[in-house]
C-alpha positions in Angstrom: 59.6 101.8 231.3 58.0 98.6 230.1 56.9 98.8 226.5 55.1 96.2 224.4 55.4 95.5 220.6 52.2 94.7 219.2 51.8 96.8 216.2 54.1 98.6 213.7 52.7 101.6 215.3 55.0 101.0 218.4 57.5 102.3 216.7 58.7 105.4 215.4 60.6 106.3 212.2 63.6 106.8 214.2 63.3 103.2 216.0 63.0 101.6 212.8 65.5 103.0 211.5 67.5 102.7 214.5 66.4 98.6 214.5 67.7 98.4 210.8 71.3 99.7 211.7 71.2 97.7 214.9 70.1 94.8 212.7 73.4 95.3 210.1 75.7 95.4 213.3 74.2 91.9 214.7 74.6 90.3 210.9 78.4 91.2 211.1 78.5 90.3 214.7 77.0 86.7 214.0 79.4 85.9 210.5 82.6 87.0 212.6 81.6 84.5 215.4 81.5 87.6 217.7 80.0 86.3 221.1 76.8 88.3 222.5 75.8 88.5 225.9 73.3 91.9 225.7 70.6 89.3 227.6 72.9 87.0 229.6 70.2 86.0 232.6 67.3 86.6 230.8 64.1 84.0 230.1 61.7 84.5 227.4 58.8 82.6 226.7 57.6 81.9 222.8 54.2 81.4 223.6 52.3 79.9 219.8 48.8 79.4 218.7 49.9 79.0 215.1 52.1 76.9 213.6 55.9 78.3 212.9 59.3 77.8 211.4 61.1 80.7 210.5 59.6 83.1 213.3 59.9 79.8 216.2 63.5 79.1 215.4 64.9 83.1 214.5 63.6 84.2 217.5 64.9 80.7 219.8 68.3 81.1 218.1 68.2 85.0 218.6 67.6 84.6 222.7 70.5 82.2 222.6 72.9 83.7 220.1 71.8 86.6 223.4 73.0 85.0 226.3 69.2 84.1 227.2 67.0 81.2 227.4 64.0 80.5 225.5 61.0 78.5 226.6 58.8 77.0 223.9 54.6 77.0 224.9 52.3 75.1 222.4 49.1 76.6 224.0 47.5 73.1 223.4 49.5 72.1 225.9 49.3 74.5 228.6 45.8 75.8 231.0 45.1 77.9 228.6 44.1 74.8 226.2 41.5 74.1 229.1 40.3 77.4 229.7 42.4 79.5 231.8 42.0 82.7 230.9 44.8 85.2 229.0 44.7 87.3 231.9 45.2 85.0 234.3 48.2 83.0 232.4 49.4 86.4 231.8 50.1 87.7 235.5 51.6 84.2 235.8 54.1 84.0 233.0 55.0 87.4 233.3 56.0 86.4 237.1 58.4 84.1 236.0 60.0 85.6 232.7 61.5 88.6 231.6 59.5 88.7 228.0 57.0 86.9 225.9 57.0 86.5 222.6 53.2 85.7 221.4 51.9 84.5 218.0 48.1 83.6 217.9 44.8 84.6 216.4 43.2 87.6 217.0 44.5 91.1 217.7 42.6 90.7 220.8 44.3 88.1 222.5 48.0 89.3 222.4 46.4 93.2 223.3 44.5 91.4 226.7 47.6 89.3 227.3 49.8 92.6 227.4 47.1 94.5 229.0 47.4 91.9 232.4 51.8 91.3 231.8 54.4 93.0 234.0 57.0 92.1 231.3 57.5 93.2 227.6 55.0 91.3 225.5 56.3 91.3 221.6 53.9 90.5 218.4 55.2 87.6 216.6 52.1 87.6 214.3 48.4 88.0 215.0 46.0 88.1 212.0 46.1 92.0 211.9 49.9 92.4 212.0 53.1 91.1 211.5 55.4 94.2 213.1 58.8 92.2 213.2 58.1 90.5 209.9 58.3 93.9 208.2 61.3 95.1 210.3 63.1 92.1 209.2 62.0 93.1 205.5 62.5 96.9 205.7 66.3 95.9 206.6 66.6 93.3 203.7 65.7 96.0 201.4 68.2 98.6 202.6 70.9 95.6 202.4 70.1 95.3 198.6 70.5 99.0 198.0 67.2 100.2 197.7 66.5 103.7 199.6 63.2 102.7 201.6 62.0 106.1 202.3 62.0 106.7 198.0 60.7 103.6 196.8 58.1 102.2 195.7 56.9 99.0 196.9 53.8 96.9 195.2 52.1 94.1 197.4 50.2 91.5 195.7 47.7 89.1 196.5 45.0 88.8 200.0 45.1 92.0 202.1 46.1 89.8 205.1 47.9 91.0 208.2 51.1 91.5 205.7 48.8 94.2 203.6 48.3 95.4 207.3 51.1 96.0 208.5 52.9 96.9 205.3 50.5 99.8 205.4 51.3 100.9 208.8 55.0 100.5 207.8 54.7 103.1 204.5 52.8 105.6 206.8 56.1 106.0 209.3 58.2 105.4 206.8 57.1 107.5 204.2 57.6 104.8 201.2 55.0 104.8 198.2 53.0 101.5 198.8 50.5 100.1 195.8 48.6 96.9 197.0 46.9 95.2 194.7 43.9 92.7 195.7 41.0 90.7 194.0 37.8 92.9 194.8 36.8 91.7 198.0 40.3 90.8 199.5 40.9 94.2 200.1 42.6 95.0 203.5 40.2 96.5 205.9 39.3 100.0 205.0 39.9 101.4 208.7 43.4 99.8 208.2 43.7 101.6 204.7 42.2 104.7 206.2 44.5 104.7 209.6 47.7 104.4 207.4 46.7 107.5 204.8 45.6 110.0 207.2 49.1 109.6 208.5 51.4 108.9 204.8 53.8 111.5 203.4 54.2 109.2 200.3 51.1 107.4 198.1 49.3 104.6 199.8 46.6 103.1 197.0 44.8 100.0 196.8 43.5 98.7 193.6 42.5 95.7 191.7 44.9 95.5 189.3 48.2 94.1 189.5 49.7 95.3 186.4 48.9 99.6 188.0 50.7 97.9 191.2 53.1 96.7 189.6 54.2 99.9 186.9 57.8 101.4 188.3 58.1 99.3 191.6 61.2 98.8 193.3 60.4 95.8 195.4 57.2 93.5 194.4 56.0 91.5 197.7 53.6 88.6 197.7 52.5 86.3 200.4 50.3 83.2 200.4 46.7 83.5 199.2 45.0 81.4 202.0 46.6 82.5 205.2 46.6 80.5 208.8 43.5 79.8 210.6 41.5 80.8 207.1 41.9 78.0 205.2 39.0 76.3 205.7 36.4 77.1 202.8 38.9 80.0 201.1 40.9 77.0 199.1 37.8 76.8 197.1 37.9 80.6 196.2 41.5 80.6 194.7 40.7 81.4 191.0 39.7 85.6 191.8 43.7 85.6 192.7 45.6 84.3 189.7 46.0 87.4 187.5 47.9 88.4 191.2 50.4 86.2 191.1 54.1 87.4 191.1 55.4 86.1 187.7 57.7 87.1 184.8 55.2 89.2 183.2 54.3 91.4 186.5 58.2 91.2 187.0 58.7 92.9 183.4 57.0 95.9 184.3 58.1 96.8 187.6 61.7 98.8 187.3 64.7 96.9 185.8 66.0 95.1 188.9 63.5 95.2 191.2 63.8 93.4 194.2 61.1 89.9 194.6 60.1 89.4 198.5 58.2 86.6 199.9 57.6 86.5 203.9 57.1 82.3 203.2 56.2 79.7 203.0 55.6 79.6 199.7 53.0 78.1 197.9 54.9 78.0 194.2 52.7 78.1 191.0 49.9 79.7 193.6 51.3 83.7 194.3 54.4 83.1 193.0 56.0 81.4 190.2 58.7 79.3 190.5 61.1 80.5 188.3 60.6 83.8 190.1 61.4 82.5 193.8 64.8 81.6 192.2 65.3 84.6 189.9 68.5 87.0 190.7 65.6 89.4 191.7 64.8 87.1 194.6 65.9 88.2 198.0 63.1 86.0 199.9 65.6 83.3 201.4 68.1 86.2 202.2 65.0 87.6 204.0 64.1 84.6 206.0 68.0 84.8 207.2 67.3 88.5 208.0 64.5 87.5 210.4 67.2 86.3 212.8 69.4 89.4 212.6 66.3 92.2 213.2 64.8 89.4 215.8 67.8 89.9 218.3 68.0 93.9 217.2 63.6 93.8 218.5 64.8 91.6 221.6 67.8 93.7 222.6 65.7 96.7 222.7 62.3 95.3 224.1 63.8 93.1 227.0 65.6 95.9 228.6 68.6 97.1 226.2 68.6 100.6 224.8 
């Protein structure tokens, strides 16, 4: 049955959960030098609107490491820069692949793209969500020992599609999720609202990072200006500073608690530097990770149960 990823909501407690395991057997897999052929045959298309590093080359390296082929499409340089509509490009590209992975804009475009695709279409970012993003993380954080489903996890900073998603995330989940944001940064209140009608554990969202921050077991930040925003919010930086991830927020979190970044980083902005490289840190074991839960999403999206 074809199936799309385009929001955390796709999946299930149990398929996360099942994604994380999946994700600890393809680590081992790729250290051992273990060959993988789950997707020998297959094509994928990475089709970006927005600029990428970690989520271009994870996901290129996952479809090979796979036994399938990956073909890169800047949008600037396809029909679609001239006009051609999603719907249109859609029935096309889904003639001649057996998946698409899609990062753009609006929530909109990838939901129409899927909406007019005969192959599964997966969410490599969109400004509302970030679905494999948070996978990838909810694995890191069970690799450093921390029980998701009992923690507490405190996001700092813009409620951007990482607030978003993290939300959605703590609702199937059943985490305790604090986010903390400048007044007027909040994440969207239907967002907020979607997430606690459906939470077993405490969702709030407050304006001070020192009540997100009390008795965490992981502290999250991401970057204060996000993609495709930065024009004019630059300006409007100083409403975040008391939210950045320093020593001080780290000292009142619980001893140990884990520091995660999605990058890139903008250090002395939402993070501090000393923090980024603290023993706390996970954030570069995370951007590792995004390979590992990447071919676990692809495996079971393209066709592998």
């Amino acid at each position: 049955m074809l199936r799309h990823l385009l929001s955390i909501y796709d999946l299930s407690k149990r398929e996360i959960e099942a994604l994380i395991e999946r994700s600890f057997y393809l680590k081992e897999q790729k250290r051992a030098g273990t060959q993988n052929t789950a997707l020998s045959g297959k094509t994928a298309a990475l089709v970006f609107e927005k600029r990428s590093t970690r989520t271009r080359v994870s996901f290129e390296t996952a479809l090979y490491d796979l036994g399938a082929r990956a073909v890169f499409i800047n949008t600037r340089d396809t029909q679609m820069g001239r006009g051609e509509t999603i719907a249109d490009t859609a029935r096309v590209l889904s003639s001649y692949l057996d998946g698409v992975i899609i990062r753009t804009y609006g929530q909109e475009r990838i939901e129409e793209f899927a909406a007019h695709s005969t192959v599964p279409v997966i969410n490599a970012l969109t400004d509302l969500e970030h679905p494999c993003q948070i996978v990838s993380d909810l694995f890191s954080i069970k690799e450093a020992g921390v029980d998701v489903e009992r923690m507490k996890l405190a996001y700092l900073g813009d409620g951007n599609n990482m607030a978003n998603t993290l939300l959605g995330a703590a609702a199937i989940m059943g985490f305790n999720l604090a986010i903390a944001t400048p007044k007027g940064f909040e994440p969207d209140p239907g967002v907020v609202s979607k997430a606690g009608s459906r939470a077993s554990g405490e969702i709030s969202v407050v304006s001070d990072p020192v009540e997100a921050a009390r008795e965490a077991d992981v502290l999250y930040t991401d970057v204060w200006v996000s993609m495709g925003q930065d024009e004019g919010k630059r300006d409007a930086l100083e409403p975040f500073r008391p939210f950045q991830l320093n020593k001080s927020l780290l000292s009142i979190a619980k001893p140990g608690a884990l520091v995660m970044h999605c990058l890139p980083a903008h250090r002395g902005e939402e993070i501090a530097a000393e923090v980024v490289e603290s023993p706390n840190s996970i954030i570069f074991t995370q951007a590792e990770n995004r390979l590992h839960s990447g071919k676990a999403i692809l495996e079971r999206f393209l066709g592998v149960e």
